[in-house]
N, C-alpha and C positions, 0 to 999 in steps of 0.2 A: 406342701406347696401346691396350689393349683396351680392345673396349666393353664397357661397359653391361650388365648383365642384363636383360633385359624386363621390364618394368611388369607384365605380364602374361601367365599362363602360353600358350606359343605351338603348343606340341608336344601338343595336344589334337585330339579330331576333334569335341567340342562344348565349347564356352565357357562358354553359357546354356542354360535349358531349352526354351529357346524355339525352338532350334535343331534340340533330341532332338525339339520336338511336330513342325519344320514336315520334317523327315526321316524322320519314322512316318507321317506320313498319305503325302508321297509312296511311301510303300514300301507302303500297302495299296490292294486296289482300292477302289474307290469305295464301293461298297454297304456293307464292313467299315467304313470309315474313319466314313461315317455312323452304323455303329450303334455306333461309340465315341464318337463324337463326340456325337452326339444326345440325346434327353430326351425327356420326356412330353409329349403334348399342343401347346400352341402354343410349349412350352418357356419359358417365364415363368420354372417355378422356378430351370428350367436358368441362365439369366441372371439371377434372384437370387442366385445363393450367389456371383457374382462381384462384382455391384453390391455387395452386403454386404460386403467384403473393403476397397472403395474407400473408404468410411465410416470407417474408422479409420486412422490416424497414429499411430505409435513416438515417445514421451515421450524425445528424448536426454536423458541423464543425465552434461554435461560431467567429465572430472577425476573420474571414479566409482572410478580405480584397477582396477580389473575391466581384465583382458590377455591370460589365459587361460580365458576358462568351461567349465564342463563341460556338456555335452550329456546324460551317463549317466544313468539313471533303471530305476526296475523297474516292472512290473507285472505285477499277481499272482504277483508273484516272481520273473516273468523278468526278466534284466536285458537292458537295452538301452544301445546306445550311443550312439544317438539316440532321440527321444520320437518314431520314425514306425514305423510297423507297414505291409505292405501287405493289401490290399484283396483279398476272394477273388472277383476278378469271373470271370465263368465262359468258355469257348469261346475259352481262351485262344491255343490253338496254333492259333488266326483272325490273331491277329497275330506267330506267331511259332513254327517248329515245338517247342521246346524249351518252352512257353508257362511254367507255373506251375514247372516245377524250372527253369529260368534262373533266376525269377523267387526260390524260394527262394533259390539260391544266390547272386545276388546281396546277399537280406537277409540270410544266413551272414558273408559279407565285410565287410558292413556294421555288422554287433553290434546286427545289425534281428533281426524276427519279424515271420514271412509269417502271415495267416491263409489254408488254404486252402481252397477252392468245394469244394461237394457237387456244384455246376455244371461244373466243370471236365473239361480235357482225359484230366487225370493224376487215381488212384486219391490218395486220400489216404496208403494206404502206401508209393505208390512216390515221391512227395513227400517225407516223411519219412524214406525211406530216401535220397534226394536230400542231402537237408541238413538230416537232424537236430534240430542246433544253431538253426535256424532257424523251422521247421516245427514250430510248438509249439500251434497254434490251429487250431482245422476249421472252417469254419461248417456250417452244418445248417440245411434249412426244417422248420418246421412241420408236415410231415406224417404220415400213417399210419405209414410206414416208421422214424420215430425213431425207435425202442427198434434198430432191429435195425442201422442206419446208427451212431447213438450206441456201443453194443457196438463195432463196430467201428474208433471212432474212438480211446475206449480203449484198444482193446488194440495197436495201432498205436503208441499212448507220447505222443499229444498231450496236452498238459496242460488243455485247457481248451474247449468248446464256445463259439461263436460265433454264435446262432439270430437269423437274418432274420425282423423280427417284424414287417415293413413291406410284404409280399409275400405278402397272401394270393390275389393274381391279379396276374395281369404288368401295368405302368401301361400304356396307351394311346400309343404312340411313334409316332409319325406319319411320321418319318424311313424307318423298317423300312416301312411299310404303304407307301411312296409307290414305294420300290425292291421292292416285292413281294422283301423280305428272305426268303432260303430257304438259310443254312448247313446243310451236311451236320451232323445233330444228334448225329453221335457227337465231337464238337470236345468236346460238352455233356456225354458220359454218361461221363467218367472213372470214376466213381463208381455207375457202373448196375451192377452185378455181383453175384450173391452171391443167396444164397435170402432173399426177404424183399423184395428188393427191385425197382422198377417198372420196364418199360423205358424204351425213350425214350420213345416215341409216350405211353407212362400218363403220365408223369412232367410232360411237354411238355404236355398234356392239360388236367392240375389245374394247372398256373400260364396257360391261358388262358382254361378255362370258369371259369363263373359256378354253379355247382351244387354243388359238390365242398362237402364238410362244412369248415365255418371255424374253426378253434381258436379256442377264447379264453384270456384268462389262467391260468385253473383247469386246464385242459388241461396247458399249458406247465410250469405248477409243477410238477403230478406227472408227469410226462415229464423232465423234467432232474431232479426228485430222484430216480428212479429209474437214472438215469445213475449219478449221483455224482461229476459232475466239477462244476468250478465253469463257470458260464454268462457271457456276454458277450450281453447283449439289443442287438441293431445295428437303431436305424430310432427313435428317439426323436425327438421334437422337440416337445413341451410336459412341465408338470410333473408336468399329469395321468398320462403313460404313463408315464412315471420312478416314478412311486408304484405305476403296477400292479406294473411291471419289479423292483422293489424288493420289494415284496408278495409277489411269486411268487419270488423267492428268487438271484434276479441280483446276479451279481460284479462286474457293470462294465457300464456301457451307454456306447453309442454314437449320438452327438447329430447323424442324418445323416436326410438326405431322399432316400438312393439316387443322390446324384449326379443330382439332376434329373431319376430316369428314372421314378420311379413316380407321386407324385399333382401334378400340374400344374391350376392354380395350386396352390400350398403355399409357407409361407415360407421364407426360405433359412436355411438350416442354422446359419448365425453367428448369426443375430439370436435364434433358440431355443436358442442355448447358454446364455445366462447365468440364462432361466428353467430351464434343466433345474439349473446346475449348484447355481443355489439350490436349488433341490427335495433333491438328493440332501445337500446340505449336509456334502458329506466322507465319508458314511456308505462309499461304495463311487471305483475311479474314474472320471472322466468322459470317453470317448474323442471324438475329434469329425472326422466326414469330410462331404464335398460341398463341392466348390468350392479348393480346395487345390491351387495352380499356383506355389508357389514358399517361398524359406527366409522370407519375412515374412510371408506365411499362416500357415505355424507358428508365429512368434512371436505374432502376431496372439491365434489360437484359444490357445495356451498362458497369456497373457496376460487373457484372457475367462472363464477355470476350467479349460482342458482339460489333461489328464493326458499326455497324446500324442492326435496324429493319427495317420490310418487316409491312403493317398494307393490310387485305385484308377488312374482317368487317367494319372497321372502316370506309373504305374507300368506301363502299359499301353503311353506314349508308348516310354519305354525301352525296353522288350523290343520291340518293334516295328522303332525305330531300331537296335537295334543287339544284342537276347540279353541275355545275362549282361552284356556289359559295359553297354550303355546302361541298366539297370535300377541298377546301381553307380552310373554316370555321375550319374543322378538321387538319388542316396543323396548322393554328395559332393557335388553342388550345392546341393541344401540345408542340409547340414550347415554349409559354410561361407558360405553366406550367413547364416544363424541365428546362425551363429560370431561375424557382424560385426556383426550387431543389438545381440548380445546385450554383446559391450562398448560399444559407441555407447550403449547406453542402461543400462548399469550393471547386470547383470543375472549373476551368477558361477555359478550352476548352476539347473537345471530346479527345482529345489524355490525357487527365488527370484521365480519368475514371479509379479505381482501386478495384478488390475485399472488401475490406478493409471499403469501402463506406455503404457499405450496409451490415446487420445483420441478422440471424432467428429469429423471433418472435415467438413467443407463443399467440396465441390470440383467 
């Protein structure tokens, strides 16, 4: 008699993702490992956006009929195959030589979209000449240089700007200050090149003094209209900035507190979704990152208003553990954990997602 097929798949080199994090931090040194790991401050918020997570419970929906859901969704017109986009954290080839093109070409494979750092290891063009198909979003700060970086990111063939409106100076991370954290800063200056633009030491400079001239909203409106692409405002979290963000002429914002890493205390990121996503009231869509470690997160934040999630960590984990493939790895473990929610609780495609799904717990 032959056996059995397994319960479960065997022929993997990770199962869960809890597997990719604890085989990324052993694979960096320590001082790295902390400043992915780490946050602002006494890291308060850092451990809200998790506590927030534990607060809610999946509403099963017995006999819903739901066997196959669909994942697929667009935004701003791209489609995706999942509702997760990654995260353009910056110094990335700290964790990985290959850093942000793995990192594309994983979300290529994936029927994802990478946004990618102005921080980063890799130019935004060689990115997109990386993976295209995936590399459809730039992010941009806020500074003097945008007209001449923007230009740029245009004509490159991205479809959409991504502006950090949450970082007009770096948060206070006590992790970095205790390791007297000192990365070689060209991990950081993918993207220093070109006339117009600052080098490191400037660049490095204006996100730690306290002097440098501060944008405001009115800034930013005529700075992305003068672009002409459509905007993604990343760092919302009340309904107040969703109305500037909105005012000043944004395509989409995103409902995040930097992953814990900039104003400590502040609150966590789930609990300011559901003011933002009433504020925008459908007008534009809602994206939502900080705190994001697995496929019932996503269901969670989709279930809350969000449009798709943004995974920075996560995606950090993978590429660390493993390149291109571990960055995959974390695309299909979400995917089918979301997969299994999303029948369990009767839910047949991303446009079905509704408050009503998910409950506060006590626990």
């Amino acid at each position: 008699m032959e056996p059995l097929a397994a319960m479960y798949p065997q022929d993997v080199e990770f199962a869960v993702i809890s597997e990719i994090r604890d085989a990324a931090l052993q694979a960096l040194a320590p001082d790295v490992a902390d400043f992915l790991e780490g946050g602002a401050g006494e890291e308060v918020t850092l451990r809200a956006n998790r506590t927030a997570f534990g607060r809610w419970g999946v509403r099963p929906r017995p006999m819903s009929g739901v066997s196959a859901p669909s994942t697929a969704t667009t935004l701003l017109g791209l489609p995706l195959e999942l509702p997760v986009l990654t995260a353009p954290f910056g110094g990335d080839a700290l964790f990985h030589e290959q850093g942000h093109l793995a990192v594309a070409r994983a979300a290529a494979a994936s029927g994802a979209v990478a946004i990618v750092p102005e921080a980063g290891t890799f130019s935004y063009e060689r990115v997109a000449e990386t993976a295209p198909d995936a590399a459809r979003i730039a992010q941009i700060h806020p500074f003097d240089h945008f007209d001449v970086v923007a230009e740029r990111i245009r004509d490159a063939g991205y479809a959409a700007l991504c502006v950090t409106v949450d970082c007009p100076t770096a948060g206070f991370r006590v992790r970095n200050r205790v390791n007297r954290f000192a990365p070689d800063l060209t991990y950081f200056a993918g993207n220093l090149v070109g006339e117009g633009t600052p080098d490191v030491a400037e660049m490095f400079g204006r996100l730690v003094s306290h002097d440098s001239p501060a944008w405001d909203w009115d800034w930013l409106a005529a700075a992305t209209g003068r672009c002409g692409l459509p905007w993604i405002a990343k760092g919302v979290l009340t309904a107040e900035a969703a109305g500037h963000a909105l005012a000043a002429g944004a395509s989409a914002l995103v409902v995040s507190n930097h992953g814990g890493r900039q104003t400590d205390p502040a609150p966590a990121a789930l609990d300011a979704l559901p003011e933002v996503v009433a504020e925008v009231g459908g007008r534009v869509p809602v994206l939502f990152d900080s705190g994001v470690r697995s496929g019932a997160d996503v269901f969670v934040a989709l279930a809350l208003g969000a449009d798709a999630v943004v995974i920075g960590r996560l995606a950090a984990y993978g590429l660390a553990a493993g390149g291109e493939t571990g960055v995959r790895r974390v695309f299909e473990l979400l995917a089918e954990e979301l997969r299994t929610l999303m029948i369990l609780a009767g839910v047949p495609d991303v446009a079905s997602f509704t408050p009503d799904l998910v409950a506060r717990c006590d626990r």
